[in-house]
C-alpha positions in Angstrom: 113.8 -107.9 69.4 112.0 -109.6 66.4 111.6 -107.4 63.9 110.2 -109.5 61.1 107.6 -107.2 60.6 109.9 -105.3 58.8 110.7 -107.2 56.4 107.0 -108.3 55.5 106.3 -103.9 54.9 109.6 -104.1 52.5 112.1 -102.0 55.4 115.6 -102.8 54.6 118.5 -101.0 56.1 118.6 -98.6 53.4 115.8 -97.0 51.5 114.5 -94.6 49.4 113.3 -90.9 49.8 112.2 -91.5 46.3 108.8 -91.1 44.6 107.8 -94.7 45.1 109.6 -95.0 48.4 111.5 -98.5 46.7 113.8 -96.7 43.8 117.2 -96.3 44.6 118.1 -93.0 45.4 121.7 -91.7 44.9 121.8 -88.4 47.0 124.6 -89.8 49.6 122.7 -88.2 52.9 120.3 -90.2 55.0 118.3 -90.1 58.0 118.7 -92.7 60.3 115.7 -93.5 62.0 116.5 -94.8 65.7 113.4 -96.1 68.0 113.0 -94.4 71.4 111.8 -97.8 72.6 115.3 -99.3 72.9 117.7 -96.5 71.0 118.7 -99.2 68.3 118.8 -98.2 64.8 115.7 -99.5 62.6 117.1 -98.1 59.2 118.2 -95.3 57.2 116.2 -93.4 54.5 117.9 -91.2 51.8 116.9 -87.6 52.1 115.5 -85.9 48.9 118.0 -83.8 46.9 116.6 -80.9 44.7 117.1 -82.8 41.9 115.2 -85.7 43.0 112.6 -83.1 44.3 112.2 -81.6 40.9 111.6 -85.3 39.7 108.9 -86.0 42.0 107.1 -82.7 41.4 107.4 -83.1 37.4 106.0 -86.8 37.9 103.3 -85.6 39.9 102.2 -83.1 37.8 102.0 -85.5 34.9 100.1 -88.1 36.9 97.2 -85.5 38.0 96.7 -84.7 33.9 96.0 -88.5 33.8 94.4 -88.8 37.2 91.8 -86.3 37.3 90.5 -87.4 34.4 89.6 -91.1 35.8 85.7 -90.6 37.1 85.7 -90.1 40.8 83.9 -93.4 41.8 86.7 -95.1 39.6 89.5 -93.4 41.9 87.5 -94.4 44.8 87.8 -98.2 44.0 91.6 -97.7 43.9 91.8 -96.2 47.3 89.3 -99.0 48.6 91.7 -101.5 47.0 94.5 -99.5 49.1 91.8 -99.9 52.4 92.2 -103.9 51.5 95.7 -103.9 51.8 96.0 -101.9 54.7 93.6 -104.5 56.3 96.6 -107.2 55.3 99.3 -105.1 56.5 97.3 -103.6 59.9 99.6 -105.7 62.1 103.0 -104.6 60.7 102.3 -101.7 60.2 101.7 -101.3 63.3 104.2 -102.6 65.0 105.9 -99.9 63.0 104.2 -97.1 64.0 104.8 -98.5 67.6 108.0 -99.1 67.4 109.3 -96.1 65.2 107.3 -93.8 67.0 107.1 -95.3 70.9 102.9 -95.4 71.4 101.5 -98.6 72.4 100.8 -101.1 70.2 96.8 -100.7 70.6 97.5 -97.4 69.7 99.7 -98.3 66.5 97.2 -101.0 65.6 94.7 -98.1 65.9 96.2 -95.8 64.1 96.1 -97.9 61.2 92.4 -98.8 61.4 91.9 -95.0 60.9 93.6 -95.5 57.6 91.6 -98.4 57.1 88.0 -96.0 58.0 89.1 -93.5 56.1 89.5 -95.2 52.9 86.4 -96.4 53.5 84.6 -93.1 53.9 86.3 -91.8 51.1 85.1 -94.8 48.6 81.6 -93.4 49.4 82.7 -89.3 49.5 83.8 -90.3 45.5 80.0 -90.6 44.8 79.1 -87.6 47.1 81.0 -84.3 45.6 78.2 -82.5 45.4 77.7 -79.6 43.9 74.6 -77.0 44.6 71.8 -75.7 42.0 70.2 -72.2 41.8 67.4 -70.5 40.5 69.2 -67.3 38.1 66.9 -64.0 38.5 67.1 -63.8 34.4 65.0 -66.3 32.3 66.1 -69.4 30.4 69.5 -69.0 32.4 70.6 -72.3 34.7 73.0 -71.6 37.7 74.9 -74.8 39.2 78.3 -74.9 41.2 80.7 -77.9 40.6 83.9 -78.7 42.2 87.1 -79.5 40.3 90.5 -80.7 41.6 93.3 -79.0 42.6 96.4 -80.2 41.2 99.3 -81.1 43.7 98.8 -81.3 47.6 101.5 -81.5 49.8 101.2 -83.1 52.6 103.4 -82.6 56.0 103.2 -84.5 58.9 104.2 -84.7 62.2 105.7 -88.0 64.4 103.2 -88.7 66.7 100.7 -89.7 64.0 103.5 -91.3 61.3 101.0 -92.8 59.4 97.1 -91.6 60.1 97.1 -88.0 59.2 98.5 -88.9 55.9 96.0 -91.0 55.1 93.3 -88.1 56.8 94.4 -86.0 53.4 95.7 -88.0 50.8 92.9 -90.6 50.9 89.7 -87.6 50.3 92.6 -85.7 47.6 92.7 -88.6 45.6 88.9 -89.4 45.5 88.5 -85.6 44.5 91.7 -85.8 42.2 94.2 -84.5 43.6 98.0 -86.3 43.7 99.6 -86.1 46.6 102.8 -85.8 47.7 104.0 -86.5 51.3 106.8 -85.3 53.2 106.2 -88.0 56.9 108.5 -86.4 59.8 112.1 -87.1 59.7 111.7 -88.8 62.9 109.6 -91.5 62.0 110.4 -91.6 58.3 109.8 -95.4 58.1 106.5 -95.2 58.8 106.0 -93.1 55.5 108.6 -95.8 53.4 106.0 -98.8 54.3 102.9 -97.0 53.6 104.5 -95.9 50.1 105.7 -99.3 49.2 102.1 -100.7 50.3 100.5 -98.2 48.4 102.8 -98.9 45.0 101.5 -102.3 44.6 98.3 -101.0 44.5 98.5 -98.5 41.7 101.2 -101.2 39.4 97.9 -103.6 39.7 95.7 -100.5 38.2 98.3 -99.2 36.2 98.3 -96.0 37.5 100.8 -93.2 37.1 103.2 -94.0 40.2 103.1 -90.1 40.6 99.9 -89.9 42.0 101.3 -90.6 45.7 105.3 -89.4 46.3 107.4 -89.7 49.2 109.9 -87.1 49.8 112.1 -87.3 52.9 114.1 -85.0 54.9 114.5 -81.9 57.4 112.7 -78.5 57.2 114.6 -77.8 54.1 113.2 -80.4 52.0 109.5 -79.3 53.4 110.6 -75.6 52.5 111.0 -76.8 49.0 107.4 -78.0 49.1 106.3 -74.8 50.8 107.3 -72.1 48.4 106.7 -74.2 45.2 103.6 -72.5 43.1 103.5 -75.7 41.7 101.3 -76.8 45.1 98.3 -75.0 45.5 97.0 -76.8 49.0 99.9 -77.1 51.8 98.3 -79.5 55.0 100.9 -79.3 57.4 100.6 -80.9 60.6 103.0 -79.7 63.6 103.9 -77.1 66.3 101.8 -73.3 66.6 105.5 -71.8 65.5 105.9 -74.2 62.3 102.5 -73.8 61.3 103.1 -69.7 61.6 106.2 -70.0 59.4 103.7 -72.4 57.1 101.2 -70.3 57.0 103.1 -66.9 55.9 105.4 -67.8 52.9 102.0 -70.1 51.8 100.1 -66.9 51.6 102.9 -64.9 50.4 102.4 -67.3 46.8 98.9 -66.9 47.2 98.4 -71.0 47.9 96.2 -72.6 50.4 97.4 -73.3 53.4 95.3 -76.3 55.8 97.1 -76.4 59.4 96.4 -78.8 62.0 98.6 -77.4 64.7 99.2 -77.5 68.2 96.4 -78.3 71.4 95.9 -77.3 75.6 93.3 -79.3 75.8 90.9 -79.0 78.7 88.3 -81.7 80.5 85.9 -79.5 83.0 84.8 -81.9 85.8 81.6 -80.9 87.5 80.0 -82.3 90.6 77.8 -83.8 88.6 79.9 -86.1 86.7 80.0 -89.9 86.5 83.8 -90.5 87.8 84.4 -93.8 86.8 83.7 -92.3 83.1 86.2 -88.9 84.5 89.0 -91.1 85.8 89.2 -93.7 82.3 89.0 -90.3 80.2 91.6 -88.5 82.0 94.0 -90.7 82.7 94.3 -92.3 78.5 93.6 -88.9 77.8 96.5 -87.6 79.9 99.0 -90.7 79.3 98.0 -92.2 75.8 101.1 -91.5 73.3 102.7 -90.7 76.4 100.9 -87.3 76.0 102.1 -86.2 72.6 98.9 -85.8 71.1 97.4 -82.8 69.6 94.5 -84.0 71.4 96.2 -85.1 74.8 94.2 -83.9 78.0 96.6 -81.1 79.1 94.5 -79.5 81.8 91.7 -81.0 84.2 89.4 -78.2 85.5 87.4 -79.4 88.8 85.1 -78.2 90.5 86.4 -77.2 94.4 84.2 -79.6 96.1 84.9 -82.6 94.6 88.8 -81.7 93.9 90.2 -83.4 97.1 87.8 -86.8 96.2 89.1 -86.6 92.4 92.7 -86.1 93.0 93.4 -89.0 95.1 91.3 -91.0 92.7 93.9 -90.3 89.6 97.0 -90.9 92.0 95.7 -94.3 92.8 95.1 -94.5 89.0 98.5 -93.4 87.9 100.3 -96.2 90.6 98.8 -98.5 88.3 100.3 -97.3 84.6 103.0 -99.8 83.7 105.6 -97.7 81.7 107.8 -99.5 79.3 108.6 -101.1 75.7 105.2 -100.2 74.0 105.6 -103.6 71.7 104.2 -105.5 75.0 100.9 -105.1 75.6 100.7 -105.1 79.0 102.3 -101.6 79.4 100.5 -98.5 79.1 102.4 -96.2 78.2 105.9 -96.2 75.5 108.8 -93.5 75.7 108.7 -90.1 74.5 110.1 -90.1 70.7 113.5 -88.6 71.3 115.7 -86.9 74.3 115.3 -83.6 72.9 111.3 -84.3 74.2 112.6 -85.2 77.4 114.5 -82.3 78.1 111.3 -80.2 77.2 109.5 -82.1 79.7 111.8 -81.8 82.6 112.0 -77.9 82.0 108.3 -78.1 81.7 108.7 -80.0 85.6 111.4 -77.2 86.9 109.0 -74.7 85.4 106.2 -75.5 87.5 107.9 -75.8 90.5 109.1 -72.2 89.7 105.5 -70.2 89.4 104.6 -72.5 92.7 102.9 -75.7 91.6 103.1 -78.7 93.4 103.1 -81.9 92.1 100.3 -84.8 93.4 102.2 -87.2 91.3 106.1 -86.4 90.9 107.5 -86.9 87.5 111.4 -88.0 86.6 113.5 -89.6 83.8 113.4 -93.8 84.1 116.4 -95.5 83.7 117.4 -98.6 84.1 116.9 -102.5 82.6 114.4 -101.4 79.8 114.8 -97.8 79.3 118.2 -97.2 78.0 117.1 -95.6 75.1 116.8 -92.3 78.0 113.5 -91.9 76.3 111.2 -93.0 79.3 109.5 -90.8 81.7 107.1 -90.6 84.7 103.9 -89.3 83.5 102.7 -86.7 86.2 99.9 -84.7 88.0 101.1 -81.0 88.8 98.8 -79.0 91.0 98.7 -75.1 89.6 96.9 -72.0 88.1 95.8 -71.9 84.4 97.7 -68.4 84.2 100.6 -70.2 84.9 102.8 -69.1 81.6 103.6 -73.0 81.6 100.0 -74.1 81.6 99.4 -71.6 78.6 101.8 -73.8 76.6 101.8 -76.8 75.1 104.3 -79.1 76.4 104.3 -82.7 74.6 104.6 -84.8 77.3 102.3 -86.7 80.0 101.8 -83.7 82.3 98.4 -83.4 83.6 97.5 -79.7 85.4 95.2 -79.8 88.0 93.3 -76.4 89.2 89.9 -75.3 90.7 86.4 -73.4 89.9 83.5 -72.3 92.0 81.3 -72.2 88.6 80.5 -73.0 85.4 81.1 -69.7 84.1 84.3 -69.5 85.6 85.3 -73.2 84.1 84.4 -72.4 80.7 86.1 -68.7 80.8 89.7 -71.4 82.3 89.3 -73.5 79.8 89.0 -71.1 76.7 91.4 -68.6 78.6 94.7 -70.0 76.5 95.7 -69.4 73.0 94.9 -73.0 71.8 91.7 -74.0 70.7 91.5 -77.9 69.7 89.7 -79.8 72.1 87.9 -79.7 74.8 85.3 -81.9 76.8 82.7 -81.4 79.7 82.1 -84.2 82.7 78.4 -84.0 83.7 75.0 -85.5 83.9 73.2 -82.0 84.0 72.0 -81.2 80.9 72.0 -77.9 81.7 75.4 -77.6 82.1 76.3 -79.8 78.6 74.1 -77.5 76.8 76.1 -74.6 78.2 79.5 -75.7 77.3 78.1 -76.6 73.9 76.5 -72.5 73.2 77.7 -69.8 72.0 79.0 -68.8 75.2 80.7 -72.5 75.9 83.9 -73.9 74.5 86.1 -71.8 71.6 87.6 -75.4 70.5 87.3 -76.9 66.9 85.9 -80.1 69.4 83.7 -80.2 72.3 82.9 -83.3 73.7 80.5 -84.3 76.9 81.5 -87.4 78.6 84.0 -88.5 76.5 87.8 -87.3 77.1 89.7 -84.7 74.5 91.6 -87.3 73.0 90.6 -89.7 70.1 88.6 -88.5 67.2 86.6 -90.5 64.9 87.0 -89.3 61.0 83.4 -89.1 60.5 83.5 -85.6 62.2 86.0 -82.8 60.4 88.6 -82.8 62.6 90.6 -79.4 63.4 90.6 -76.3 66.0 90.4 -72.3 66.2 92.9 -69.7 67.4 96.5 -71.2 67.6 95.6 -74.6 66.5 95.1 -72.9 63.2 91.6 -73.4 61.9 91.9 -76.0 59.2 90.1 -79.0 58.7 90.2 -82.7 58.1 88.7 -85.7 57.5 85.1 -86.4 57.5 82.0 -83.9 57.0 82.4 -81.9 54.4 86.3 -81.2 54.8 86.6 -82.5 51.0 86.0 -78.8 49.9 89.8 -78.2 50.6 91.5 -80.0 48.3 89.4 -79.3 45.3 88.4 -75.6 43.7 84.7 -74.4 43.4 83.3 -72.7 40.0 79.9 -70.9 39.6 78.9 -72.0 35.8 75.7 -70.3 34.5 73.8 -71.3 31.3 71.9 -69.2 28.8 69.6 -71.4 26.7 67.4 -68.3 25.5 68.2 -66.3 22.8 68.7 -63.3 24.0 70.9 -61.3 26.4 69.5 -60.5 30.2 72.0 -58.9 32.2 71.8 -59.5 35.5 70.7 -56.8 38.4 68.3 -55.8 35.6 71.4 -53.5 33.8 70.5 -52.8 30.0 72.9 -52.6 27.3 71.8 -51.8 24.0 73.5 -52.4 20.9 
């Protein structure tokens, strides 16, 4: 395979887990990143040692002195300068994020344009932090709220976004004046290396502190580091329900902020009612895209009984189509899962519906063969069950699509909320009535709900994040910027005298 993409994102056989993602690093223990796509090795990146750790965090706390001082417009011209660059590198990068992480490469080309949008929104957020003035009950007082930074946010992500959820967080904690430092997923460390190096050019040209982004790289323990550190007040970690418990506790234990983007069982309700051509293109990307290792993957399709029959065969005649292979060739729609340790989930996933009595309308199965020797490949599938199935109340990260029944509305909306997920959701249907219904109070429990469009694919204008299990943060666009930065009440007496509020009196 050519890999001179590589070389134009700086990838050598060897780099750094460093704070600039290019020094040296002398710690002696790598991670080698292999690609699912054809099981070859793409490189090796040093892991972090405390030491180097220690480095990082004392850099970055010496970059945020200088940084949040720079006026936020002025810190939103460097991360629109880091937009431009990204626009330069979109195609290597990626091919990257394709090949590292085994999407397609109209998904890894995507993925990068939602670094690209989000630098953009956040050059015009850094003119936006807005805070709110109020009338004081005592006279000649002012009352105003204004925001302030943080400090140090960590940031962890997960594989099957190596580059875009970064970017989702560090991009809006810079403009508020934050530093950032980043541990990317240890199986698609790469991804994080390039965006580093990219990044670095950017801040030598406006001689900024290179401590205002870090890379550190390695397993759990090196994200543990980050975790219990009261040096970082805001932990965003991106990953499974169970990580994001074990997050979430020792955060709150140090009294830090905790922002957790965590797992989905994402639902589309199809009523009779519903455009299909729009149902069957929504389903099936939703279903298949990423090879269903999404957050946002449609997990479960809820249909109503009469039209189930009609529907089904309609997604089987879909599903002979997808053309399964090396993502890096356009033609195929779907890549490999990222490792065999996701395969063997999915083919217990497989055994365990067969064991509570699905059935499956399209069978699933390991590829092999010319193509798929990484043992990475897989046959996305369509299993016929229950939603109490314990199987269907889990999230499995694989292209399995569950298939079930309802009579009505009522009972489709109580299915689809009735797991302990909440992330998104979507609605099939030309009666309003029935939008406006999954859109109420009584209607979807998700952090999304979506009418005509599938589960999957979120634009960053809208704060993006879910309820219950998922974990209840939020990222992105709307007014998620009030995470990374610390509100403060400040009231001003320009009178001469005393009032105390509530009308108390104290006489001296």
């Amino acid at each position: 395979m050519n890999h001179s993409f590589l070389k134009k994102l700086g990838i050598r056989k060897f780099n750094a887990g460093t704070s600039t993602g290019i020094e040296s690093s002398n710690s002696g223990k790598y991670i080698k990143s292999v690609s699912p796509v054809d099981g070859e090795l793409i490189g090796s990146v040093s892991k972090t040692n405390p030491e180097e750790y220690e480095q990082v965090i004392g850099k970055a706390q010496a970059a945020f002195r200088i940084w949040r001082e720079i006026p936020a417009p002025k810190r939103g011209e460097i991360v629109r300068q880091y937009g431009e660059e990204l626009r330069k590198f979109k195609d290597p990068l990626g091919r990257l994020v394709s090949y590292e992480m085994g999407k397609s490469l109209q998904e890894g080309w995507g993925e990068v344009q939602e670094m690209i949008d989000i630098c953009d929104f956040s050059v015009g957020l850094s003119r936006q932090l807005y805070g709110l003035s109020m009338h004081s009950e005592r006279p000649h007082h002012r009352m105003y709220e204004q925001w302030h930074p943080l400090g140090i946010v960590g940031v962890i992500s997960a594989f099957n976004f190596p580059v875009a959820v970064w970017s989702w967080n560090a991009m809006i904690a810079m403009i508020c004046g934050d530093v950032v430092v980043w541990k990317p997923s240890e199986k698609a460390p790469l991804c994080g290396v390039a965006c580093q190096n990219i990044f670095h050019r950017v801040l030598e040209d406006n001689e900024v502190p290179e401590g205002v982004v870090s890379l550190i790289t390695g397993d759990y323990k090196i994200g543990e580091m980050l975790t219990t550190d009261t040096r970082v007040p805001l932990i965003s970690a991106t990953g499974s329900t169970r990580m994001g418990q074990k997050v979430g506790a020792v955060v709150a234990q140090r009294l830090g902020r905790s922002l957790l983007e965590l797992g989905g069982n994402n639902a589309i309700i199809v009523t009779p009612d519903a455009d299909m051509k729009v149902v069957v293109t929504s389903a099936v990307f939703g279903a298949v895209g990423t090879a269903g290792q999404r957050c946002t993957s449609t997990r479960r399709l809820i249909v109503h009984d009469s039209i189930y029959d009609d529907l089904k065969q309609k997604l089987v005649n879909a599903y002979q189509q997808l053309r399964i292979g090396d993502p890096l060739d356009e033609k195929n729609h779907v890549g490999p899962l990222i490792d065999t340790h996701a395969v063997d989930m999915y083919l217990k996933a497989l055994e365990a519906v067969k064991k509570e009595g699905g059935k499956f309308a399209v069978e699933g199965g390991v590829l092999e063969g010319k193509g798929y020797e990484s043992g990475c490949y897989v046959k996305p599938c369509i299993a016929e069950v229950e939603n109490h199935y314990a199987i269907v109340q889990h999230e499995t990260f694989a292209p399995i699509l569950y298939l079930m029944k309802y009579k009505t509305i009522e009972e489709a909306v109580a299915m689809q909320n009735n797991v302990p997920q909440g992330l998104s959701s979507a609605i099939m249907t030309t009666n309003l009535r029935e939008a406006e219904y999954f859109l109420s109070t009584a209607g979807s429990d998700c952090g999304i709900a979506n009418v005509n469009i599938g589960t999957s694919g979120a634009e960053i204008g809208g704060a993006f994040g879910g309820e219950k299990e998922t974990g209840g943060g939020r990222e992105s666009g709307s007014d998620a910027w009030k995470a990374y930065m610390r509100r403060q009440t400040n009231t001003i007496n320009y009178s001469t005298t005393v009032p105390l509020a509530q009308g108390i009196k104290f006489d001296l």
